[in-house]
DRENMAR-789665 format. One record per residue: z, x, y of N, C-alpha, C in turn. Coordinates in steps of 0.02 Angstrom, whole numbers, plus 32768, in hexadecimal, padded with zeros to 4 digits. Layout:
N
ZXYZXYZXY/...
% end
This chain:
291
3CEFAD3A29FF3D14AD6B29D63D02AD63298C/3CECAD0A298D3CDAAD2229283CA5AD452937/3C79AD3C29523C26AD55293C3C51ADA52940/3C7DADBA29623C70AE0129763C9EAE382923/3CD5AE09290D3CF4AE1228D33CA9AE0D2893/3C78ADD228A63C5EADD028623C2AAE0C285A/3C28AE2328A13BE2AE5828923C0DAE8B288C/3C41AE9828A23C73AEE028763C75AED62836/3C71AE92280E3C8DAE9E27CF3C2DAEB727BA/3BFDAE9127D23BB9AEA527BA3BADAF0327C0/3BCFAF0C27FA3BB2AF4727FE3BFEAF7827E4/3C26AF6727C03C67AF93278D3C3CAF8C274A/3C18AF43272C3BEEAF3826F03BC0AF7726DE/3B8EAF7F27313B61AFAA272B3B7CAFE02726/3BBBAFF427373BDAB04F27313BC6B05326EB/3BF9B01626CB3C14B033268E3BC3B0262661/3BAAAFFD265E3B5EB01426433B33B03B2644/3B3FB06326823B1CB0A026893B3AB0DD265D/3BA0B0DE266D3BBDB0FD26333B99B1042601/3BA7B0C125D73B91B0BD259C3B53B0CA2583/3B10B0BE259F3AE4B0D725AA3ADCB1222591/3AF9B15625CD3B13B19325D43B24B19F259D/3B60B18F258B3B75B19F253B3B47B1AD2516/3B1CB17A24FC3AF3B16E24BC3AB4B1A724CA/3AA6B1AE250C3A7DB1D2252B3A7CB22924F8/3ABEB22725313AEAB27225103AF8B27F24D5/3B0BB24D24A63B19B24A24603AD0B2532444/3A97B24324523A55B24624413A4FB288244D/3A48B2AB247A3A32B2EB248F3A42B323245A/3AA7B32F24433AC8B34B24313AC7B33A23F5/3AB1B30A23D13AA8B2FE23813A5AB2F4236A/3A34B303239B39F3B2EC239739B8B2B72365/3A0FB27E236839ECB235235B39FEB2092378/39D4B1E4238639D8B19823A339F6B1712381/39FEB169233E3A31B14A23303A72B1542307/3AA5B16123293AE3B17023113B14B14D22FB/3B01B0F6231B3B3DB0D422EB3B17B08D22EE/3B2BB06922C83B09B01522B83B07AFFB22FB/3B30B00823383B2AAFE623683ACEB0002392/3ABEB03E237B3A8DB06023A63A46B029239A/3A3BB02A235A3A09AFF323403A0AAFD222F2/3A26AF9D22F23A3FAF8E22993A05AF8A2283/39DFAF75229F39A2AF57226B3989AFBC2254/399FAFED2276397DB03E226A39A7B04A2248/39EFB03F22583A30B06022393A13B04021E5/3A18B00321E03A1EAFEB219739C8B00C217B/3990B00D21933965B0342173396DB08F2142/399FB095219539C3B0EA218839D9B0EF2156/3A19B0B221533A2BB0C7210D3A02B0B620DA/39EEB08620E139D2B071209B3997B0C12073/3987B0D020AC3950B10D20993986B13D207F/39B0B13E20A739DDB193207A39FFB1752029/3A11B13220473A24B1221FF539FAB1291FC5/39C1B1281FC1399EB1361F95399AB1651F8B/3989B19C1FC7398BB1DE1FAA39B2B1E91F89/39E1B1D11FA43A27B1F91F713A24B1CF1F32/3A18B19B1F2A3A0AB1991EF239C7B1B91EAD/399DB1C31ECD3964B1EB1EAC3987B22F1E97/39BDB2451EDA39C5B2751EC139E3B28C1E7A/3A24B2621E803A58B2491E473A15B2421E0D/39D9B21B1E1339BBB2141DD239A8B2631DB2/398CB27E1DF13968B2C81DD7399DB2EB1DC9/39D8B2F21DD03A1CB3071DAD3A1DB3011D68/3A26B2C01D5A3A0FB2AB1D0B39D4B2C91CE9/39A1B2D91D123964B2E91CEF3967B32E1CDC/3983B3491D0D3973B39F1CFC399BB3B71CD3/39EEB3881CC83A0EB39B1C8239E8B3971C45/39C0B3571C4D39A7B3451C0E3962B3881BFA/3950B38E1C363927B3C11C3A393CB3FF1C15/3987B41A1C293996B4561C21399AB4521BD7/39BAB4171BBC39B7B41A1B793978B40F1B38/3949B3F11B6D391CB4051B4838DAB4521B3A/390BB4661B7F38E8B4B51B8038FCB4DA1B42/393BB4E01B3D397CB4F21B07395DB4D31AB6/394BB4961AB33932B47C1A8B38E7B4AD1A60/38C8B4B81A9E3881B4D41A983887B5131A84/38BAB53B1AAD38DDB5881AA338E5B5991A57/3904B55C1A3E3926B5621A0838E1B54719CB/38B6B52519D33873B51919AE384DB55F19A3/3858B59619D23825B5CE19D8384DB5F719AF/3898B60719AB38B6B622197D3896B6141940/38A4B5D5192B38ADB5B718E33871B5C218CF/3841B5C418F237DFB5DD18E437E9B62618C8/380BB64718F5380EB69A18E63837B6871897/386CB67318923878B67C184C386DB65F181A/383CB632182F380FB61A17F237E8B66F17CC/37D1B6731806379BB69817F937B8B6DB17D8/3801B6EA17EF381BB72A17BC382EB716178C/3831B6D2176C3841B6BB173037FCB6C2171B/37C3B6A81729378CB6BE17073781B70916D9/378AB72917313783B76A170A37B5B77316D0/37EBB76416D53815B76016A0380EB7661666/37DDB715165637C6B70D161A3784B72F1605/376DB749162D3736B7761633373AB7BF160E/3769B7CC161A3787B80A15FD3799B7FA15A4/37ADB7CD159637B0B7BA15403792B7F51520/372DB7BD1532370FB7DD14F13717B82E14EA/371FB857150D3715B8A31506373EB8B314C6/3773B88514AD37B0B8911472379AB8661444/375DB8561425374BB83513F83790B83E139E/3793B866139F37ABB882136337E3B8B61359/37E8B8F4139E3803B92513923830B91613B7/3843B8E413EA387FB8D9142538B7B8C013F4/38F5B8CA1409393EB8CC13EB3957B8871415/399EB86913FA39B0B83A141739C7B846145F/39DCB899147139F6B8AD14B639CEB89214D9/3987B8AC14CD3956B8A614EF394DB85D150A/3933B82E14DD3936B7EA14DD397AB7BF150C/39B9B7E914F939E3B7BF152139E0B7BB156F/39D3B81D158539C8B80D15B63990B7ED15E9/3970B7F415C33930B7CF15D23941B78515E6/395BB75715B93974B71815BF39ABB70A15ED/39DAB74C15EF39FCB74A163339EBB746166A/39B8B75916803993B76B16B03965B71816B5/3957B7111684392FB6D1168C3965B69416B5/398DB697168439C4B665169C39E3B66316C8/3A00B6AB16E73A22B6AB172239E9B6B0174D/39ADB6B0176C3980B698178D3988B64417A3/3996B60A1761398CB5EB176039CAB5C41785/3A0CB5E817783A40B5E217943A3EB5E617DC/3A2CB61217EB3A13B61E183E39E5B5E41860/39B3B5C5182B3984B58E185F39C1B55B1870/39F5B54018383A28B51418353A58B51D1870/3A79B54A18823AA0B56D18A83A77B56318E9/3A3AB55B18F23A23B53819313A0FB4FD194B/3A23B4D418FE3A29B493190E3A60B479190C/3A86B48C190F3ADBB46818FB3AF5B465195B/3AF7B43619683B0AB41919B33B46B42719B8/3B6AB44B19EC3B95B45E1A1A3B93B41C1A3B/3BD8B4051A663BEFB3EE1A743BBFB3D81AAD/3BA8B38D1AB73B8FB3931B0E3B47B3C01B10/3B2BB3D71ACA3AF7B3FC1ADC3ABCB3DA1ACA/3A84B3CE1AD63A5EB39A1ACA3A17B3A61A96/3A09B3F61ABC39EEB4261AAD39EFB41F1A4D/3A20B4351A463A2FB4341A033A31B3F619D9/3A4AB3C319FB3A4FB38619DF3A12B36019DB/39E0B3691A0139A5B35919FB3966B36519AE/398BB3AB19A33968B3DD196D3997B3CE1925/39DBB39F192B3A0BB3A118F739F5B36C18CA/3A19B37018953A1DB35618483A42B3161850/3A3AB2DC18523A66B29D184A3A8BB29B1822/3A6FB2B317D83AA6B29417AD3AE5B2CB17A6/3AE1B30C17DD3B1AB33017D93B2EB3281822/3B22B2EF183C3B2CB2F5189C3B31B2B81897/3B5FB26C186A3B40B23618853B60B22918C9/3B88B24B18E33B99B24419353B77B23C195D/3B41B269195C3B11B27419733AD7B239198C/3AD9B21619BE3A91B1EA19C43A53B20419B4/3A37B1C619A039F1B1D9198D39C1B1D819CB/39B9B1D01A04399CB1D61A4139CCB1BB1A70/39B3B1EB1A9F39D4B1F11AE639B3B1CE1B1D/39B6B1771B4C399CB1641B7C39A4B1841BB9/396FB1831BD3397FB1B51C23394DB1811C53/398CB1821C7A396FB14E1CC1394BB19B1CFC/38F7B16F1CF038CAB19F1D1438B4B1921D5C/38D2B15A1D8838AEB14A1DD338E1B11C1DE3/38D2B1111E2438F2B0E91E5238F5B09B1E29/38CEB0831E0238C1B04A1DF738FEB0401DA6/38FFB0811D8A3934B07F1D50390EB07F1D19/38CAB0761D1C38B8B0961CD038C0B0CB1C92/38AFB0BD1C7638EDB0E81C3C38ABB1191C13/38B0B1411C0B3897B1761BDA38B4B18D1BA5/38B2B1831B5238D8B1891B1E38D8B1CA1B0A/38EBB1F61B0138F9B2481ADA38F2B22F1A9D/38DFB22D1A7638F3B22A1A2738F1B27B1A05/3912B26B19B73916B2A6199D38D8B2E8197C/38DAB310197638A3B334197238C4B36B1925/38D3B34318FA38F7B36718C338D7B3A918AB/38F4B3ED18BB38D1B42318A8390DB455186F/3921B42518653967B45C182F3945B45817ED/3966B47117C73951B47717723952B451174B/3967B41D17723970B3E417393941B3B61725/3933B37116F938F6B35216DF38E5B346172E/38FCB321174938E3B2F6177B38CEB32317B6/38DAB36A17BB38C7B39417D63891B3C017CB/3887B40217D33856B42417A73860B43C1755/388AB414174A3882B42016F43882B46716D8/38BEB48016E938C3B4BB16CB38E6B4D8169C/38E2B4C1166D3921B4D4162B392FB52A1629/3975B5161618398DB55515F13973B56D15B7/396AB5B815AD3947B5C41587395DB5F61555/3979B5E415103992B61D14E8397DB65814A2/3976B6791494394FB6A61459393CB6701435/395AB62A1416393EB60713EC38E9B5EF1411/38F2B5EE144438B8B5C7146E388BB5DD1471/386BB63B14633856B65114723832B683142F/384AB66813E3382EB68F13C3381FB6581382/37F1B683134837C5B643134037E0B6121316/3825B63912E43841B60A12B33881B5E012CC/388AB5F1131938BFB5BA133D38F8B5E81334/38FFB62813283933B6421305393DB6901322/3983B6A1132E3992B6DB135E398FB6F4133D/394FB74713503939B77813393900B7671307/38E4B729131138A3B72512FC3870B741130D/3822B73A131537E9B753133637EDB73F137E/37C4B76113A837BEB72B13E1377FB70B13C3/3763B6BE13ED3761B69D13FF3720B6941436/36ECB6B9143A36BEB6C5146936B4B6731488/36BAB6481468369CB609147836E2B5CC148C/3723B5DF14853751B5D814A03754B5FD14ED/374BB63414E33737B659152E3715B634155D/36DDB622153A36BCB603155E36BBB5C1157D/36F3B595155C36F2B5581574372EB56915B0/3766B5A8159A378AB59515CB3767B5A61608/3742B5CE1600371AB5F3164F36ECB5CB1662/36D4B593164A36B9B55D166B36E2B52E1668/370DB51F16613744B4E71674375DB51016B9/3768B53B16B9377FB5621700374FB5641736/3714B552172136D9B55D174336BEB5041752/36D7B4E2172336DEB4A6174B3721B4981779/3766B4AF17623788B4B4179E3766B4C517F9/374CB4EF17E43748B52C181C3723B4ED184F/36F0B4C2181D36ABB482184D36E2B4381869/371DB43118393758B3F21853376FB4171882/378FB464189E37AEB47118C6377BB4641908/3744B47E19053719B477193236FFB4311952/36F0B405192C36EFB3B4192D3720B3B71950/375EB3BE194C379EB3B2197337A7B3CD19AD/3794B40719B33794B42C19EB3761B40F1A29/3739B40B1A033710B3EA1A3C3718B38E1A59/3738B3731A31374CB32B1A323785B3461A64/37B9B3691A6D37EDB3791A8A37C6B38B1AD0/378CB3C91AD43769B3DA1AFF3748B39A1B3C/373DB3611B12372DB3211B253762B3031B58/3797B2F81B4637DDB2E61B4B37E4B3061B86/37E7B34F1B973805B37C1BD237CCB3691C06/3787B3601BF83768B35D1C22376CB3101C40/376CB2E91C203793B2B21C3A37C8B2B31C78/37FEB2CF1C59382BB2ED1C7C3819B2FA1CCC/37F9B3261CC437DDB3581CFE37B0B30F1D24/3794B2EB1D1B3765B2D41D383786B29E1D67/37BFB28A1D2A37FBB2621D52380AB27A1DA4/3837B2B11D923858B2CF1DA83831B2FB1E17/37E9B30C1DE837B4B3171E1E37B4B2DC1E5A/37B8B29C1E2C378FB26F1E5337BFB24A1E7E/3810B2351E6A383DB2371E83385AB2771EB8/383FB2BA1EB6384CB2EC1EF63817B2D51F1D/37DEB2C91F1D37A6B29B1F3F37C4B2621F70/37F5B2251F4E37FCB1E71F6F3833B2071F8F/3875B2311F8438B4B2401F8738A6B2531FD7/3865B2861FE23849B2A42026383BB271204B/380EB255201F37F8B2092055382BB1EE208B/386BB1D42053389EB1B3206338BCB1DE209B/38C4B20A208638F3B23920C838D3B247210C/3887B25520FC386AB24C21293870B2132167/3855B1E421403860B190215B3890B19A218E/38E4B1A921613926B198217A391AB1DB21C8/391BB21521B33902B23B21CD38E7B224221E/38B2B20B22153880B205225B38A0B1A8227A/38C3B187225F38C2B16022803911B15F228D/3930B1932282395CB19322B63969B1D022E5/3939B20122E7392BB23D2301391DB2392349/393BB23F237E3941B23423BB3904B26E23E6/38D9B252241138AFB26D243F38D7B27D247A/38CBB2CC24693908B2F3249338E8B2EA24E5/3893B2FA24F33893B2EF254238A3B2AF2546/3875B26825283887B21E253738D6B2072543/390FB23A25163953B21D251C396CB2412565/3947B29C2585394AB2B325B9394CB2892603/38FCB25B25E33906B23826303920B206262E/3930B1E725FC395CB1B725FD399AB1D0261B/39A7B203262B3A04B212263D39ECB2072689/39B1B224269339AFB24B26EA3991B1F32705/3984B1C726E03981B17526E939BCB15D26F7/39E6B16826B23A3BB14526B93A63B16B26EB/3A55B1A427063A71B1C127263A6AB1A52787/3A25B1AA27893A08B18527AF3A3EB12A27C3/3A34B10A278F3A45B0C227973AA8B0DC27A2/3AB0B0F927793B08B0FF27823B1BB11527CB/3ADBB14427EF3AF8B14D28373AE6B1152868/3ACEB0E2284C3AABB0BD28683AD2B07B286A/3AF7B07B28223B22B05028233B77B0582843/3B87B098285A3BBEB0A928693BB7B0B128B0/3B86B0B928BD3B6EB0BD290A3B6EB06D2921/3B60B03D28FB3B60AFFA290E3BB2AFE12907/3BE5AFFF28DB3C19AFFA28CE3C41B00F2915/3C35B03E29273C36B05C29633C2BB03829A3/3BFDB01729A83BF2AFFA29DF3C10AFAB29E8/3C0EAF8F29B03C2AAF5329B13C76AF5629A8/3CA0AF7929A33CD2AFAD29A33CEEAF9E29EA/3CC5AFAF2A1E3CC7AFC82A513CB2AF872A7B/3C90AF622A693C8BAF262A8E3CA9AEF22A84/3CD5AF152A493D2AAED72A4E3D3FAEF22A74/3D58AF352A7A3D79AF312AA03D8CAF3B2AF1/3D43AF3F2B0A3D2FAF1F2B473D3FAEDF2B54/3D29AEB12B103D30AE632B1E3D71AE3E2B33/3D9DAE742AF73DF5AE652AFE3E0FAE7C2B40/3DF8AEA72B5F3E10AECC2BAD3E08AEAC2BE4/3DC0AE7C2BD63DA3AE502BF23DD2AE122C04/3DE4ADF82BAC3E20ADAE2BAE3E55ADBD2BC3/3E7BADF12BD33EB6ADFB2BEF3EB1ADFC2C38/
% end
């Protein structure tokens, strides 16, 4: 009677292993991965994760990047403006000489209005909004000292850092150097309603005309910067695929191989209930027998 109890409990073991079996089988089929929980394979499970964690972390980095990105698009946006109104300040001063002698102060003021509120406008696109980077990148320190002077940006999985620094394009010294400019400035005895000044003209329209070569230096140093950016950002969607991939295929279940595996476990479970069955049955012959 033991031997006949111990091979029921061997062949109740084999039911429930075939169950279980079954399960994981079925759970494979219907989620179409092999591995669904740490018990399936730890040494795959802990690879799994480790691969999506990264992705997700790359991802989180390229998050960071494309803000910094956006603001330096904004940044660049705002460099192509400030070019255009260089250049209508040129013309600006361009327009002078035609009034050597016979132009009135109307004339002159608005002229200088026009100069100045131009100049007002490059300013007005450097003055940083809140959180905007764009702008703060292109801003004046000594009217922004809030403002950092470069921005670190973590570029890869590994945490290396890429610095933003500033790209000063406002009116001020440390910027493109653009003074205000009033009737005294512009005529020859320093004095409103004097002569003009042909050679005052001329320095301001090449002082504007060296502006115009610092904005550009900058622009393209910034241009440097974004492409950076981008290269980051490329090469991390590169590994991010990798990673998912990886995680991807090694827990991605082979839908015929997990197929015959059922019509296998299926196989052994009738095989084992059929033995359950019979030894079942030859107790209780045996017991009919002892009485």
């Amino acid at each position: 009677m033991e031997g006949i109890r111990t091979a029921m409990d061997r062949a109740l073991i084999a039911v429930e292993q075939a169950k279980a079996s079954m399960d994981t089988a079925t759970k494979r089929i219907s989620t179409g991965k092999k591995i669904n929980a740490p018990a399936d394979d730890p040494a795959r499970w802990a690879a799994v994760q480790k691969g999506r964690s990264i992705d997700g972390h790359l991802q989180a980095v390229n998050s960071g990047l494309e803000s910094v990105a956006i603001g330096i698009r904004g940044a660049d946006q705002a460099m192509a403006a400030i070019e255009e109104h260089i250049d209508q300040m040129i013309e600006a001063v361009k327009l002078f000489p035609p009034y050597p002698e016979g132009d009135n102060s109307e004339e002159r003021i608005r002229m200088l209005r026009s100069f100045n509120g131009i100049r007002q406008l490059i300013d007005q696109l450097t003055i940083p909004a809140k959180d905007d980077l764009g702008q703060a990148i292109l801003s004046d320190p000594a009217s922004n000292p809030e403002v950092p002077d470069s921005w670190p940006v973590i570029v890869n999985e590994q945490g290396d850092v890429k610095t933003i620094g500033r790209r000063e394009v406002h009116t001020g010294p440390t910027g493109l150097d653009i003074p205000e400019i009033s009737e005294a400035d512009i005529t020859e005895n320093g004095e409103i309603g004097g002569p003009l000044s042909q050679q005052k003209l001329d320095d301001i329209a090449a002082n504007l005309e060296n502006a115009k070569a610092i904005l550009r230096q900058r622009r393209d140093a910034l241009g440097s910067d974004a492409a950076a950016i981008g290269r980051a950002k490329s090469s991390n969607e590169t590994a991010a695929a990798f990673y998912t991939s990886y995680a991807e295929n090694l827990e991605a279940a082979d839908v015929n191989e997990t197929a015959a595996q059922v019509t296998s476990i299926q196989l052994k479970q009738s095989l084992a209930l059929e033995s359950l069955g019979s030894i079942t049955s030859l107790r209780s012959e045996l017991v009919a027998l002892l009485k």
